[in-house]
C-alpha positions in Angstrom: 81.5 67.4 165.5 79.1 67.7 162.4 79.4 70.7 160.5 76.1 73.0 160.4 75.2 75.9 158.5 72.5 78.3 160.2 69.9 79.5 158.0 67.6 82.7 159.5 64.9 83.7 157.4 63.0 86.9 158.0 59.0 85.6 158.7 56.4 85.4 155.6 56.4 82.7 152.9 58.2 85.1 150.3 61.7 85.6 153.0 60.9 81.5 154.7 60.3 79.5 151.5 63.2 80.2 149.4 65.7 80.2 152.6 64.5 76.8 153.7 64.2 75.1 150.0 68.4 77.0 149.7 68.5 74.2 153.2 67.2 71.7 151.1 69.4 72.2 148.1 72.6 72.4 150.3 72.0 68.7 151.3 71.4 67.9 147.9 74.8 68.6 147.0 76.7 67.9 150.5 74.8 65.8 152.7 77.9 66.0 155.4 76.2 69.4 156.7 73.0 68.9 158.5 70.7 72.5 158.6 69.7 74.3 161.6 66.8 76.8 160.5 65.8 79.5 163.3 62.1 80.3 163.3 60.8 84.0 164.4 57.2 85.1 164.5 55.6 88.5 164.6 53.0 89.4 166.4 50.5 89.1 163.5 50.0 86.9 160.7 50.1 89.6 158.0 53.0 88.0 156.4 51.1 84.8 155.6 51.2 81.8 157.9 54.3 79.3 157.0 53.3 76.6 160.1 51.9 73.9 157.6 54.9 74.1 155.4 57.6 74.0 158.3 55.6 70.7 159.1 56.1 69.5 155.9 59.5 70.2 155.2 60.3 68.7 159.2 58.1 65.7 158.0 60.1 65.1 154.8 63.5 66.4 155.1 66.1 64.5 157.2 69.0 67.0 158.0 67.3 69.8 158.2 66.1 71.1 162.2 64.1 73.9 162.7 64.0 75.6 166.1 61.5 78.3 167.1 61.9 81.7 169.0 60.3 82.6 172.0 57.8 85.1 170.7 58.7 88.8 171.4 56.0 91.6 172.9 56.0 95.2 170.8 53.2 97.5 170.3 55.2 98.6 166.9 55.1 95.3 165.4 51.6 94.5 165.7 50.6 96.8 162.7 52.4 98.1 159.5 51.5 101.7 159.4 53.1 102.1 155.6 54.4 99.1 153.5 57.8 101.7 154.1 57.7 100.4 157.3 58.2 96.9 156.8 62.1 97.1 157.2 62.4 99.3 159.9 59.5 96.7 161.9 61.8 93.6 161.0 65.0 95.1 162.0 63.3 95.4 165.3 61.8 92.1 165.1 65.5 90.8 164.7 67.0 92.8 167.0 64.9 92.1 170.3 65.2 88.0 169.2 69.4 89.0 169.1 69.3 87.7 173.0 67.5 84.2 172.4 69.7 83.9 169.0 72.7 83.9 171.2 71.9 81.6 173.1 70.9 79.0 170.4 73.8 79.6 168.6 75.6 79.0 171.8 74.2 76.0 172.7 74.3 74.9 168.7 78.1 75.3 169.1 78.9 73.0 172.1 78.0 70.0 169.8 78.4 71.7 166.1 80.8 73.0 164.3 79.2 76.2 163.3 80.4 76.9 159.8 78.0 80.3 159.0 74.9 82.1 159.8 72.6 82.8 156.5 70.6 86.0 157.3 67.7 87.3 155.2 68.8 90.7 154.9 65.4 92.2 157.2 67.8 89.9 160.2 70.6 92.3 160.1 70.8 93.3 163.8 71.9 89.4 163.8 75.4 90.4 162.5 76.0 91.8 166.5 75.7 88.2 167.3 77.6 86.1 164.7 80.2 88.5 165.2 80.4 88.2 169.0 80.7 84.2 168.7 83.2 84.7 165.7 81.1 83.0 163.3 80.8 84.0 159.5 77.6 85.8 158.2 76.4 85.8 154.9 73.0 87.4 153.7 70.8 85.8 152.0 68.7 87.9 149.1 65.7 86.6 148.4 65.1 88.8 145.6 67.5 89.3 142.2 70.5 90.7 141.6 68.8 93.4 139.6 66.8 94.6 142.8 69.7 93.8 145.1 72.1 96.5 142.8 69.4 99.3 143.7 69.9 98.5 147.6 73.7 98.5 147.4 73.4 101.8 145.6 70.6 103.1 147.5 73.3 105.2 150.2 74.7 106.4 147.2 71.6 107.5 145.2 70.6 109.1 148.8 73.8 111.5 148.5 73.5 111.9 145.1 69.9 113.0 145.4 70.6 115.3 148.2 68.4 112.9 150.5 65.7 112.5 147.6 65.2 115.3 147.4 64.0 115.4 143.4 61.5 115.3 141.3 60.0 111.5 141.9 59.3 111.2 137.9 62.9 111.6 137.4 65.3 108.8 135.6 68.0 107.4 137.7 71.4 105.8 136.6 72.1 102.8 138.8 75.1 100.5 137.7 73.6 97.1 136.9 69.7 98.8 136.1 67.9 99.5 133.2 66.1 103.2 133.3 63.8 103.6 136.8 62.2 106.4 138.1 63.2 108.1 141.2 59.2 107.0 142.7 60.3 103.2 141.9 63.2 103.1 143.7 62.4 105.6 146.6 60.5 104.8 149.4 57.7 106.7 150.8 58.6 108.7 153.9 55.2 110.0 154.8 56.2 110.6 158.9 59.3 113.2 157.6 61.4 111.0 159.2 63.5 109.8 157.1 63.3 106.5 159.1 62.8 103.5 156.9 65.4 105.3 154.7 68.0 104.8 157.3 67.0 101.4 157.6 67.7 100.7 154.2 70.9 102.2 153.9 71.8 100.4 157.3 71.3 97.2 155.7 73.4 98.0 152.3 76.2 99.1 154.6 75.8 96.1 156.5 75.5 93.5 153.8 79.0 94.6 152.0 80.5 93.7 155.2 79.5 90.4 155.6 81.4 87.8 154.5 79.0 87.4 150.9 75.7 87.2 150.0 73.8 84.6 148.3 71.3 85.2 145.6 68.2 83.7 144.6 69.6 84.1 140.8 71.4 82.4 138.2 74.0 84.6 136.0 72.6 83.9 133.2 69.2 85.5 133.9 70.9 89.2 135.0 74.0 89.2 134.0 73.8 93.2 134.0 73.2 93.6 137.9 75.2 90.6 138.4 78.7 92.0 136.8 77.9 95.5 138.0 77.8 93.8 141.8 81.2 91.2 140.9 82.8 94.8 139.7 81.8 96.6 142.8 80.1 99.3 140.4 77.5 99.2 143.1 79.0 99.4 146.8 78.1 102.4 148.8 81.1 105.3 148.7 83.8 103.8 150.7 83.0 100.1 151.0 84.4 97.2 149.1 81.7 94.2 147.8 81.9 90.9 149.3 81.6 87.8 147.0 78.7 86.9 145.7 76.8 83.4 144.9 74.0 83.3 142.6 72.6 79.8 143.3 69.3 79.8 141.8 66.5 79.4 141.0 65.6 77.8 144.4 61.2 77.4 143.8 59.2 75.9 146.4 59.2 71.9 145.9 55.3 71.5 146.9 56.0 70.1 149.8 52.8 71.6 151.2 50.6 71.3 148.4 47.2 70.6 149.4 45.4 67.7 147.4 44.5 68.0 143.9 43.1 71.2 143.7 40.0 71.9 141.3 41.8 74.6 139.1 44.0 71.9 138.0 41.0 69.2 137.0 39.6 72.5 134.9 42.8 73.4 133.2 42.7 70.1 132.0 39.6 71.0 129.8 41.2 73.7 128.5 43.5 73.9 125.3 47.3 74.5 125.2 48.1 77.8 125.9 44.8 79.4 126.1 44.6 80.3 129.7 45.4 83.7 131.3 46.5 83.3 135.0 46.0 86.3 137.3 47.7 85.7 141.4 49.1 88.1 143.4 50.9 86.6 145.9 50.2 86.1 149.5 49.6 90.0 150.3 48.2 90.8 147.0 44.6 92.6 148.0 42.8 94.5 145.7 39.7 96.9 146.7 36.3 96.1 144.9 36.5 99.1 142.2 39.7 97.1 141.1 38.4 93.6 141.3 35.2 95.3 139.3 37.6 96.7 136.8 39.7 93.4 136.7 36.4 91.5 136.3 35.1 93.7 133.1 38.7 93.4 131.6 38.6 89.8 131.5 35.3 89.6 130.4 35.7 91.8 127.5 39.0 90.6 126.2 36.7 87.3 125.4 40.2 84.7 126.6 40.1 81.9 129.0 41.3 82.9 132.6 41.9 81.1 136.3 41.8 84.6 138.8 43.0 83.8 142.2 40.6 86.5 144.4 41.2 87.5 147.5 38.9 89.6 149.8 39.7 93.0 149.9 40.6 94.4 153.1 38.3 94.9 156.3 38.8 98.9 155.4 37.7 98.6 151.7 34.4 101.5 151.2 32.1 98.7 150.0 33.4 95.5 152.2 31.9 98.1 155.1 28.8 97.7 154.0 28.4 94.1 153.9 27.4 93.0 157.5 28.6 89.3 157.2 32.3 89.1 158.6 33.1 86.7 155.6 30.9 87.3 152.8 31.8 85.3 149.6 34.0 86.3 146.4 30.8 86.9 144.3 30.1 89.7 146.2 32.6 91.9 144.7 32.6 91.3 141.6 29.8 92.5 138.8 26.5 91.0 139.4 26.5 88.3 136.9 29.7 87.6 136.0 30.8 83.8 137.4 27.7 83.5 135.2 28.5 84.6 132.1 31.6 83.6 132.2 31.4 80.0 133.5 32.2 78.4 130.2 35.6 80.1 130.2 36.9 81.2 133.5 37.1 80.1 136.7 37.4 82.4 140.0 39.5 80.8 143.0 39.2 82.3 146.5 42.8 83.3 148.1 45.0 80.7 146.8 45.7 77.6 144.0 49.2 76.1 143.8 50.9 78.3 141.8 53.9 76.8 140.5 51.8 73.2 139.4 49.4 75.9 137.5 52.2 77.6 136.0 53.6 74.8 134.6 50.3 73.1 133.5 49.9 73.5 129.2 46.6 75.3 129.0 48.7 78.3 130.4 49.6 80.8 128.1 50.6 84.0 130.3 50.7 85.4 134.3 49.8 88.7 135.3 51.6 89.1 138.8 53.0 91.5 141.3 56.0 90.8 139.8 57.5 89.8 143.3 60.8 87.4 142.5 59.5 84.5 143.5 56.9 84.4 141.3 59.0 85.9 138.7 61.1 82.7 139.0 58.8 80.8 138.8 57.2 81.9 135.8 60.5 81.9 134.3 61.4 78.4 134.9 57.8 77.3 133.4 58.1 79.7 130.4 55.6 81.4 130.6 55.4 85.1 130.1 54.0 88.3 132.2 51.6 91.2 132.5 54.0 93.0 135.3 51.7 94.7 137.9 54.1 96.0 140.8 52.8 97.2 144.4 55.5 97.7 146.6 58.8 97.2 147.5 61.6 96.1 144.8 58.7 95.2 142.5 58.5 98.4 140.2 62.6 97.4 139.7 61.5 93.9 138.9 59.1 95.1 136.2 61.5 97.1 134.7 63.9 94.2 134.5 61.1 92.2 133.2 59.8 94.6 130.5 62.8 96.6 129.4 66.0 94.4 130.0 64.9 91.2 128.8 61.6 91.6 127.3 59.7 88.9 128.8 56.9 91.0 130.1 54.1 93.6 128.9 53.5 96.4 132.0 50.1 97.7 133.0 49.5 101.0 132.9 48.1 102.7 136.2 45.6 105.3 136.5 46.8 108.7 138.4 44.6 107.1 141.0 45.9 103.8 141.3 43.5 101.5 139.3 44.2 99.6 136.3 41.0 99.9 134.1 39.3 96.9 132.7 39.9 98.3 129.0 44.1 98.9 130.2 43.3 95.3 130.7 41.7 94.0 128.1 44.2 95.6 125.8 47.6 93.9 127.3 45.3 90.4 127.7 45.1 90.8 124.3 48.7 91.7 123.2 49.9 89.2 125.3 48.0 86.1 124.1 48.0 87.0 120.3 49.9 89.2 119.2 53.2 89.2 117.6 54.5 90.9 120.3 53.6 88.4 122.6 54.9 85.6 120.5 58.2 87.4 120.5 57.7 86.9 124.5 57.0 83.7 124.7 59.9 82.6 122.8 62.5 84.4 124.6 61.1 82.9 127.9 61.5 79.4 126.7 65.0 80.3 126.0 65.3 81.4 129.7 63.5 78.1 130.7 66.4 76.4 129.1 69.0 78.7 130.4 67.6 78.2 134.5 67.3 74.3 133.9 70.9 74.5 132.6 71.9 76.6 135.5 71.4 73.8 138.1 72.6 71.0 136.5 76.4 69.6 136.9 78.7 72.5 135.7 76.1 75.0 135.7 76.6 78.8 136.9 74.4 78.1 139.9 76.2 74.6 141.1 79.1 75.9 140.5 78.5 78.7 142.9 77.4 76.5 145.3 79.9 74.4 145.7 82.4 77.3 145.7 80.2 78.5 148.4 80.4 74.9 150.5 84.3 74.5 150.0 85.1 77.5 151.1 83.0 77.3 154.4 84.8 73.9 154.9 87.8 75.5 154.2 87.3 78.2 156.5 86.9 75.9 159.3 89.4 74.0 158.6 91.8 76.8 159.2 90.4 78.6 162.1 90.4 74.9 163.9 
């Protein structure tokens, strides 16, 4: 029987994309394992809809199978009350699809040989399963190992913290870290419940008891978080750590890329390096006193830019006001601005292909969410960052980013949450022209280098891959 290796992704292009193009990779270096890739959906499409990729990749990729979830019914997953929320709502996405896993991986197994089941690490109610059919589980961390060391710890920075219970502007020491606040690592716990905390430190239990986890890293990049995890500096009080496999950077291929897009003809009339690019990823919504703000920033700092705009929200004070259902991008910024800036900047509604634009000449520097993903990417291009967290891991991110190995310039945010168009203007300009900047750029052409390096033959990342792949083998071997 062919040996498979099970991939489960949590939904949303950020958890799918990387999982899938890790399927692709696999092949690339053992071809004997074909991919199985289980598909779940929530009852909402707030995580981005995936369905044109999946074609793609099915269309393109021999070896590679993706099979689909019955869709499960519950009132709690149709909304996300508090981004807090978002692991507690995926654990329970995963655990009411345990049932219909079983099954597949049941059926899978009467003409597979099963070798593991790859987890994002929102799927861990699926460990009940691979451990009931006696097949290995390894998590899958979309994310870095800087980010990854600060759930590990997270149980112990719990006790330590007497539940959180601090001052949220306090410094924390986390093995493998640079300095973070106690409000960047903590997550909100609005309800009193304590909930999504519990979640959290569920899942960093859970994944040093697998049988590893895989990173979407290379060693070279954090080679802080990554000793501090090999050392088991970071495990939870009574654990041990698993091994670990940093085996990136794994970046979207393109292989849903729709045709030429026009951003691309423009940056070609633009000179090298002149071009600030502003996207946010697929949940990256701003409200229109921010966009406004964004807009005179740009404006004022006088340098090229390519703004990828999304709509703010349905719940947004002015979009309420506006009685078409749809109403166009213009409508939120200042009156007159595509205008006056048409000779140097061009506004995109919702979405451009991010990783062609990134690695296109004319572009000189990224202002992002700093979600990993995009972080890679940027790195792998060279091109450095205004960091602009929202949620989730992405304040640790920045911090990597800014204060371990200075490849980004943080924004500064208001007491009430807006970035002004002068904080703006003022890190545009530091970032494109200043010496400072120029020390930037240079250190994140080094790290271009050091990723490219990282997957080729004898690279940290190959290597770890192939470890990875033997010893699954290897394991099967002797448990046949």
């Amino acid at each position: 029987m062919a040996d498979t290796i099970v991939l489960y992704p949590s939904p949303g292009r950020s958890h799918l994309v990387p999982m899938v193009e890790f399927g692709k990779l696999i092949l690339k270096h053992d071809p004997s394992f074909s991919i199985t890739i289980i598909i779940s959906t929530l009852p909402n499409d707030v995580a981005g809809d995936t369905s044109q990729y999946i074609s793609a990749v099915s269309a393109t990729t021999a070896g590679i199978t993706f099979h689909h979830l019955p869709a499960v019914s519950d009132h709690d997953l149709t909304h996300y009350p508090s981004i807090a929320e978002v692991p507690r709502l995926r654990s329970i996405l995963a655990l009411q699809n345990n049932p219909n896993l079983h099954q597949t991986l049941l059926n899978l197994s009467k003409t597979s040989n099963v070798n593991a089941l790859v987890i994002d690490f929102f799927c861990k109610p699926a460990v009940q399963v691979s451990s009931s059919l006696k097949i290995p589980a390894y998590f899958f961390y979309t994310s870095g190992a800087t980010a990854l060391a600060q759930i590990i710890y997270f149980p112990n920075t719990f006790e330590e913290t007497n539940g959180l219970k601090i001052d949220p502007e306090t410094f924390l020491d986390i093995p493998g870290l640079p300095t973070v606040r106690a409000k960047d690592v903590f997550l909100p716990d609005k309800d009193g419940t304590g909930r999504a905390h519990k979640t959290v430190i569920d899942i960093a239990i859970q994944m040093t008891r697998s049988s590893g986890i895989i990173i979407n890293t290379f060693e070279t990049l954090e080679q802080r978080a990554f000793k501090a995890l090999k050392d088991g500096k970071c495990v939870p009080y009574g654990e041990k750590m698993p091994p670990i496999y940093c085996t990136g950077p794994v970046l979207a291929t393109g292989s849903d890329q729709k045709a030429e897009h026009e951003c691309l003809s423009w940056l070609d009339s633009q000179p090298t390096a002149s071009v600030v690019f502003l996207c946010f990823g697929s949940m990256g919504f701003f409200s229109t006193k921010q966009l406004r703000e964004m807009a005179v920033g740009l404006e004022t700092s006088g340098f090229r830019f390519l703004w990828v705009v999304r709509i703010p929200p349905p719940g947004d004070e002015f979009r309420r006001t506006l009685a078409v259902p749809e109403p166009d991008v213009e409508s939120f910024l200042p009156e007159g601005f595509l205008k006056r800036t048409k000779n140097r900047g061009l506004v995109v509604k919702s979405w451009a292909p991010q990783l062609a634009v990134l690695n296109h000449d004319s572009v000189g520097g990224f202002v992002n969410h700093c979600g990993w993903n995009s972080v890679l990417e940027a790195v792998c291009a060279g091109v450095p960052m205004l960091a602009w967290p929202f949620v989730a891991e992405q304040a640790v991110n920045r911090a990597f980013l800014v204060e371990e190995i200075k490849v980004a310039l943080a924004v500064t945010v208001s007491e009430e949450g807006l970035v002004s168009g002068s904080e703006l203007e003022k890190r545009v300009t530091e970032l494109m022209e200043s010496d400072n900047g120029k020390a930037l750029r240079e250190r994140i052409k080094g790290m271009k280098e050091q990723a490219r390096l990282a997957l080729k033959e004898g690279g940290c990342s190959q290597v770890a891959l192939l470890s990875w792949l033997s010893h699954l083998k290897k394991g099967r071997v002797e448990t046949s």
